[in-house]
Backbone as CSV, one residue per row, in Angstrom:
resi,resn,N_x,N_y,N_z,CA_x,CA_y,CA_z,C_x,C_y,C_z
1,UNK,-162.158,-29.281,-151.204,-162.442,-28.922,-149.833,-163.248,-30.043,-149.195
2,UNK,-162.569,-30.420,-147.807,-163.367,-31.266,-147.205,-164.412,-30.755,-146.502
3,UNK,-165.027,-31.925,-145.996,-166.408,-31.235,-144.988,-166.018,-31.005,-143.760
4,UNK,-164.965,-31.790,-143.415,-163.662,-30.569,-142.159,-163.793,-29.310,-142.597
5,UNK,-163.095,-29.054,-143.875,-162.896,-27.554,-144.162,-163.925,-26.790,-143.548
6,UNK,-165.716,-27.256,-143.917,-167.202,-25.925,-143.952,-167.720,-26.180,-142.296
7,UNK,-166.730,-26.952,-141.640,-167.212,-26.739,-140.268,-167.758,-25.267,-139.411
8,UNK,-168.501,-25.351,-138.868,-169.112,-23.964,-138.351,-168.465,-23.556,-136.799
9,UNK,-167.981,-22.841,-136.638,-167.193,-23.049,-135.190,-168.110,-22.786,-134.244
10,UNK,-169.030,-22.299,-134.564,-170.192,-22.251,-132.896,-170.957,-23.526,-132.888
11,UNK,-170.693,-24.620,-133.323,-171.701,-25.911,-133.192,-170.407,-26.268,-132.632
12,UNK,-168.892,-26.397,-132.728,-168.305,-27.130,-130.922,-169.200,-27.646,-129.948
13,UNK,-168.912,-28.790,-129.588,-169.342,-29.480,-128.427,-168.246,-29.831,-127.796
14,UNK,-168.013,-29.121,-126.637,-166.669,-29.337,-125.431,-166.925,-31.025,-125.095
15,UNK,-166.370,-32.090,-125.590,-166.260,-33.241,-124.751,-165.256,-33.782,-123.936
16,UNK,-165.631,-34.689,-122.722,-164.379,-35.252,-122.261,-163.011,-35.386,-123.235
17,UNK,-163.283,-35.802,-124.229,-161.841,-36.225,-125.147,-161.271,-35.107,-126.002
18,UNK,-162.610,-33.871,-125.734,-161.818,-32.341,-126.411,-161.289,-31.816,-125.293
19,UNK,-161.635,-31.889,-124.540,-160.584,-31.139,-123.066,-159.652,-31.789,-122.686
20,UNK,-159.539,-33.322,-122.806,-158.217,-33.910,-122.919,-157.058,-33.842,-123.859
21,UNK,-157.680,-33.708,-125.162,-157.149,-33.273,-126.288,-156.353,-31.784,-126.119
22,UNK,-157.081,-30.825,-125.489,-156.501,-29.704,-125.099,-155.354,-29.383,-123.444
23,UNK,-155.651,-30.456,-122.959,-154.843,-30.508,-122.058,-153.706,-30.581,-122.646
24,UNK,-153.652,-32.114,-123.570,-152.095,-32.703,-123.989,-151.644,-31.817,-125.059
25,UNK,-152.008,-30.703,-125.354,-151.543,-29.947,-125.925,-150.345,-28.461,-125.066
26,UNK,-151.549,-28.293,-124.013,-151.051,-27.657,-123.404,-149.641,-28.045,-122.416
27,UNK,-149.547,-29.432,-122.069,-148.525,-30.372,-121.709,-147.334,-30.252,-122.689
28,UNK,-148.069,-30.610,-124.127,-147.073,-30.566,-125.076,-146.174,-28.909,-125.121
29,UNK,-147.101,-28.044,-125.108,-146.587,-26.871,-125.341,-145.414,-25.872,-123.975
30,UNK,-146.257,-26.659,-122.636,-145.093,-26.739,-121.732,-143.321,-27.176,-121.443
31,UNK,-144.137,-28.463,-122.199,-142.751,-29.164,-122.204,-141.954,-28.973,-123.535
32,UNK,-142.455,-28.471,-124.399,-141.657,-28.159,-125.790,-141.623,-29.227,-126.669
33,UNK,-142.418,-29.930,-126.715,-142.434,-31.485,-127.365,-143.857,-31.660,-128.560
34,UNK,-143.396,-32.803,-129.250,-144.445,-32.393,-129.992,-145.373,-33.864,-130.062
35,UNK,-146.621,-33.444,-129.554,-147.734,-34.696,-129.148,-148.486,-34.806,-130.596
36,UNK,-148.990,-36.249,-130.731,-149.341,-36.795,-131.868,-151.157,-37.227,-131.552
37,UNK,-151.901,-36.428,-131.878,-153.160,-37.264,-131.658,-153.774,-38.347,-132.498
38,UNK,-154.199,-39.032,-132.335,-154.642,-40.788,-132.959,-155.644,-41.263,-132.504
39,UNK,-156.382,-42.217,-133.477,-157.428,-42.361,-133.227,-158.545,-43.014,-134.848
40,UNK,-159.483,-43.409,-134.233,-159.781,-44.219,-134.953,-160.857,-42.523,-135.815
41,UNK,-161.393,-42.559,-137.389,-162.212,-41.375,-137.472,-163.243,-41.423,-137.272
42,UNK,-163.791,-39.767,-136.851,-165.109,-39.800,-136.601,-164.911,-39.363,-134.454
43,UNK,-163.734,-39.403,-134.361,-163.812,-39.232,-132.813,-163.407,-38.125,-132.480
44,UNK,-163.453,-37.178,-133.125,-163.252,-35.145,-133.010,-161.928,-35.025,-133.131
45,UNK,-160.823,-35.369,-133.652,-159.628,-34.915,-133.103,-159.179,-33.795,-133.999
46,UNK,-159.724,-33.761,-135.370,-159.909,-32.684,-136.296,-160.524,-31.607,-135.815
47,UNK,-161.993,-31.782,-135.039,-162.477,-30.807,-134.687,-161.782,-30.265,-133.461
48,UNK,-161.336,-30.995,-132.537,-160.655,-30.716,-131.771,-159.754,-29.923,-131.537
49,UNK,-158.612,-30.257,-132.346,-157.167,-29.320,-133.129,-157.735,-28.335,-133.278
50,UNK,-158.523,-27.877,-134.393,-159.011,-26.517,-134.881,-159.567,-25.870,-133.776
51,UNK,-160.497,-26.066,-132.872,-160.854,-25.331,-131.709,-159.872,-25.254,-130.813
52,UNK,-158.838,-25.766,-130.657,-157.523,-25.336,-129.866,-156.856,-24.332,-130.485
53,UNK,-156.801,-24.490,-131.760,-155.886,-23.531,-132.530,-156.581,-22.083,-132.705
54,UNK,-157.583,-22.900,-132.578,-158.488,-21.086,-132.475,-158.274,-21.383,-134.492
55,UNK,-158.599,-21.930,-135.080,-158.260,-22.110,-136.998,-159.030,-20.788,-137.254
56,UNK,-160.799,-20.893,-136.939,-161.479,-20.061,-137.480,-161.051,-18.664,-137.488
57,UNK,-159.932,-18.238,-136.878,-159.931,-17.006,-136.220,-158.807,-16.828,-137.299
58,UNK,-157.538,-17.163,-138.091,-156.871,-16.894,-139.096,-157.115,-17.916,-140.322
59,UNK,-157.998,-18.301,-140.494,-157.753,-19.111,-142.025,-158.063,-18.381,-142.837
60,UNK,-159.383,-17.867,-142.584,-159.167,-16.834,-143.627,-158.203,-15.551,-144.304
61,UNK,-157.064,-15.793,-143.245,-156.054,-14.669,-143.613,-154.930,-15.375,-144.320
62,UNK,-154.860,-16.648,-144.485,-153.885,-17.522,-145.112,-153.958,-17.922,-145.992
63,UNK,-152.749,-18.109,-146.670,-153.067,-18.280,-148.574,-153.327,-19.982,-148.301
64,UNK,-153.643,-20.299,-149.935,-153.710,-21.737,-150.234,-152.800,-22.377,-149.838
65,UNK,-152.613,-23.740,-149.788,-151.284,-24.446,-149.110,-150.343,-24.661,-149.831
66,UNK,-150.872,-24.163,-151.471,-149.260,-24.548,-152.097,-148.637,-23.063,-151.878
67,UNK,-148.684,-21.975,-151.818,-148.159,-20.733,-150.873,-148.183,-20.796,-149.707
68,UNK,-148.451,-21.679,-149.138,-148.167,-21.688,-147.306,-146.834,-22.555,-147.432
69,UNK,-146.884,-23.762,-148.169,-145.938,-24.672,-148.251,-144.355,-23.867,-148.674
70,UNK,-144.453,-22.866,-149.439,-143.561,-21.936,-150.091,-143.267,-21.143,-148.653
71,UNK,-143.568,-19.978,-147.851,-143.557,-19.434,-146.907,-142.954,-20.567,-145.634
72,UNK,-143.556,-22.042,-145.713,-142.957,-22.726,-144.178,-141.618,-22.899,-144.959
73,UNK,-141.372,-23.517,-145.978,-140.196,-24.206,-146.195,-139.138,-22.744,-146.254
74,UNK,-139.437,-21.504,-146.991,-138.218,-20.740,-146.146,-138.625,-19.767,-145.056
75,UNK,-139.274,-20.732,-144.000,-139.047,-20.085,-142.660,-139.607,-18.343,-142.704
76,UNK,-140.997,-18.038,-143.278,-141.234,-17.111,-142.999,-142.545,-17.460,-142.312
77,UNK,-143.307,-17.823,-141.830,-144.530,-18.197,-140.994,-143.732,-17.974,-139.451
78,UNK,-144.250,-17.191,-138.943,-143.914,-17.050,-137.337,-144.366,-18.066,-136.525
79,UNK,-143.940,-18.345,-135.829,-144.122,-19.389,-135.176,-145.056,-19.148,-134.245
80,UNK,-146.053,-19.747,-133.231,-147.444,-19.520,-132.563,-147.307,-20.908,-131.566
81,UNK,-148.092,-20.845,-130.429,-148.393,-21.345,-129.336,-149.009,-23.114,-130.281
82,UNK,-149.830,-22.725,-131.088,-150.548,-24.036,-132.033,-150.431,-23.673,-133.700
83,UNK,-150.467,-24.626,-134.502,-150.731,-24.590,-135.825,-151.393,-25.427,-136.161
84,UNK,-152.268,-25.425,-137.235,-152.967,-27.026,-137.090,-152.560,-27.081,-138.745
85,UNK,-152.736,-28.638,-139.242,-152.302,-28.891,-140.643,-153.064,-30.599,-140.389
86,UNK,-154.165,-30.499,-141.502,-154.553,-31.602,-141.147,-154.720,-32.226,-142.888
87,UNK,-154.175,-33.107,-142.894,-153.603,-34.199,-144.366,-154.474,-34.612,-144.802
């Protein structure tokens, strides 16, 4: 587990580049396309993702990723507005 993983979701800090971050999501999700965020680390885009996705609010209801990986590959995960998956 990374130190991504033990993030606390009420220490968020809304910055210029998290509300942009959430814009181009919402762009993305308009237009049906799928936007790539980048960036050098250390500049929120992890934290970012997860507070868009709302993470804190189902991770704990989701198995480990080698059973998530089992569930995406035959197409049983419903599909949602965001998902986040960070490598």
């Amino acid at each position: 587990m990374t130190e991504q993983d033990e993030g606390n979701p009420l220490r968020f800090v809304a910055t210029k580049n998290s509300r942009r971050f959430g814009e181009m999501c919402d762009a993305c999700w308009q237009a049906r396309v799928v936007g790539l965020g980048y960036g050098p680390p250390g500049t929120g885009k992890t934290e970012s993702a997860k507070q868009y996705a709302q993470w804190n609010l189902f991770k704990p209801y989701l198995p480990e990723w080698g059973e998530m990986r089992e569930a995406v590959t035959r197409g049983k995960v419903a599909s949602g507005q965001a998902f986040f998956v960070s490598l």
